[in-house]
C-alpha positions in Angstrom: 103.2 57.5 127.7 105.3 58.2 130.9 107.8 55.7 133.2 109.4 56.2 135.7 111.5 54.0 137.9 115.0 52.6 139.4 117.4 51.2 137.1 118.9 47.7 137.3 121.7 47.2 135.0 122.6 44.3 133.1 125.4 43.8 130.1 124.9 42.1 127.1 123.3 39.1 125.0 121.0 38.6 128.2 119.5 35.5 126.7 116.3 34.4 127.2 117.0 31.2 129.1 118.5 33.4 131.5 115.3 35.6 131.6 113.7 33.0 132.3 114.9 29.4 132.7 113.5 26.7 130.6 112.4 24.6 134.0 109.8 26.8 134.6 108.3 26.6 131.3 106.2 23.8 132.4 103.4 26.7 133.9 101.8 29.0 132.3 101.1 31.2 135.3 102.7 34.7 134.7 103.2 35.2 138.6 104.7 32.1 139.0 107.5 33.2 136.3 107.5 36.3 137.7 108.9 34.6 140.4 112.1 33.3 138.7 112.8 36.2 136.5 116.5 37.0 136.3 117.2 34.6 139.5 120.3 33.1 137.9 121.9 36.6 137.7 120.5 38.1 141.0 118.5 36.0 143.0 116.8 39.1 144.9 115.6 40.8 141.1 111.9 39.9 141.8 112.1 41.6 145.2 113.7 44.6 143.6 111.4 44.6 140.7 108.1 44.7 143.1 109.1 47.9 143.3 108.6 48.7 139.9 111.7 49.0 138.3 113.5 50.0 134.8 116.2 47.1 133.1 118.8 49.0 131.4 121.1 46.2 129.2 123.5 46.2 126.6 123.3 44.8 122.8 120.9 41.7 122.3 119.0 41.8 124.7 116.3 39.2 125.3 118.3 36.3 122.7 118.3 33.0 122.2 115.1 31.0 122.0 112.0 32.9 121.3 109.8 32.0 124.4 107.1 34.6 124.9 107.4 33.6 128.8 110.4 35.6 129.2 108.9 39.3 128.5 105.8 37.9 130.8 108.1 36.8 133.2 109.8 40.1 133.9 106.1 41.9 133.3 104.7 40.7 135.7 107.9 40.7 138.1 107.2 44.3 138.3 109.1 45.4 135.2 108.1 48.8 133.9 110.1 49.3 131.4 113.5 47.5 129.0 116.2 50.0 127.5 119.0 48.6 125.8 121.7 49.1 123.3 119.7 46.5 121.0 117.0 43.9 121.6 116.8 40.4 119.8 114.2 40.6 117.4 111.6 38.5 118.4 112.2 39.7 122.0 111.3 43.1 121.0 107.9 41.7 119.2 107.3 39.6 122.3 107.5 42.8 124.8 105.2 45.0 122.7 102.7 42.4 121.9 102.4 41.8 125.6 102.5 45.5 126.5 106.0 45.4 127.9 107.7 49.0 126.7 111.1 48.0 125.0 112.9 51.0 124.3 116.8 51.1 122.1 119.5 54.1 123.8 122.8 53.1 122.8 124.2 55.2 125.7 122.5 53.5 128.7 124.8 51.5 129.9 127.5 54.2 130.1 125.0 56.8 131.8 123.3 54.9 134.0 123.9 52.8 137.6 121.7 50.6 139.6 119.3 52.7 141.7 119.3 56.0 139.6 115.6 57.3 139.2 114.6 57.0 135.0 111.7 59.1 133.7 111.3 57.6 130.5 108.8 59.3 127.6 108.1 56.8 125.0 106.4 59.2 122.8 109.0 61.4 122.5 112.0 59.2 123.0 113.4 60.7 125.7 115.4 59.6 129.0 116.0 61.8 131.5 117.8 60.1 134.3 117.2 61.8 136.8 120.0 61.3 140.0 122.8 62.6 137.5 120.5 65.2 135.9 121.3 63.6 132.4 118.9 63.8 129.3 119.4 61.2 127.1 117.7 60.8 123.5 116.5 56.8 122.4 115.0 55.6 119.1 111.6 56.9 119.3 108.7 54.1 118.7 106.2 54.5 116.0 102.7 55.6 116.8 101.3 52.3 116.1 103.6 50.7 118.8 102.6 52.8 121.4 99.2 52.6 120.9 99.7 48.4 121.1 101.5 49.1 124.7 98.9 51.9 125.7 96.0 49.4 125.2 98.1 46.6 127.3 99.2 44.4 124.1 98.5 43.4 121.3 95.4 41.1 121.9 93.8 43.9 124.0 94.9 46.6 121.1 93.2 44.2 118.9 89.7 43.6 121.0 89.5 47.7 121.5 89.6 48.2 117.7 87.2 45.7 117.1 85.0 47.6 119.3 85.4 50.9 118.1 84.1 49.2 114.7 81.1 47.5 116.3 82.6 44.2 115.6 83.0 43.4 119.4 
């Protein structure tokens, strides 16, 4: 599987109630959260991410409480793709069981700016950032997790096994 987007960069322990604030929790609408993605950091992010864009972050990504809205909220914002230094735990569950790639480089922040052009290869684990002509190596993800973000999450990953085995 094969990204490729602009980067928008972000330091560390982004927190999930910054992701996504808790008084939008009330809908369960993924465009509507899409919506407020981020806005407390940079109130034009969902513009930006329309276009289909790439977060690179520092550590911890995606802390604090463990509200699956926040990976749908950035999703569905237009979010291709997360690559951080290290992801919160339950974050990183949440993005792969919705199909969100979530990707760990600990050298992203210091080879990347806003705007440069990624082309990420999950398989492989490979960055190439592509405006400074850089190749960069992440932790590659195991085949099982790719093939839960290739089928769109994990329900979907679930429903297309099931029918493989005639039990859909």
């Amino acid at each position: 599987m094969e990204i490729k987007g602009k980067a928008i960069a972000f330091g560390d322990n982004i927190n999930t109630d910054v992701i996504i604030p808790s008084k939008y929790l009330t809908t369960l609408d993924p465009d509507e959260l899409a919506r407020h993605a981020m806005e407390g950091l940079d109130p034009k992010f969902y513009e930006k991410a329309r276009e289909g864009i790439i977060i690179v972050a520092g550590k911890n990504f995606g802390c604090g409480s463990s509200r699956e809205h926040a990976p749908i909220a950035l999703k569905h914002a237009g979010v291709r793709c997360i690559i951080a230094r290290s992801f919160a735990r339950i974050f990183y569950r949440n993005a792969i069981n919705i199909g969100l790639p979530v990707v760990e480089c600990p050298s992203i922040l210091e080879k990347t700016s806003d705007g440069d052009e990624l082309f990420v290869n999950l398989a492989e684990g490979e960055i190439l950032n592509l405006t400074k002509n850089l190749r960069l190596q992440a932790l590659k993800l195991p085949s099982f997790i790719l093939e839960i973000i290739s089928a769109g999450g994990l329900v979907e990953h679930l429903k297309k096994r099931l029918k493989e085995h005639g039990k859909l």
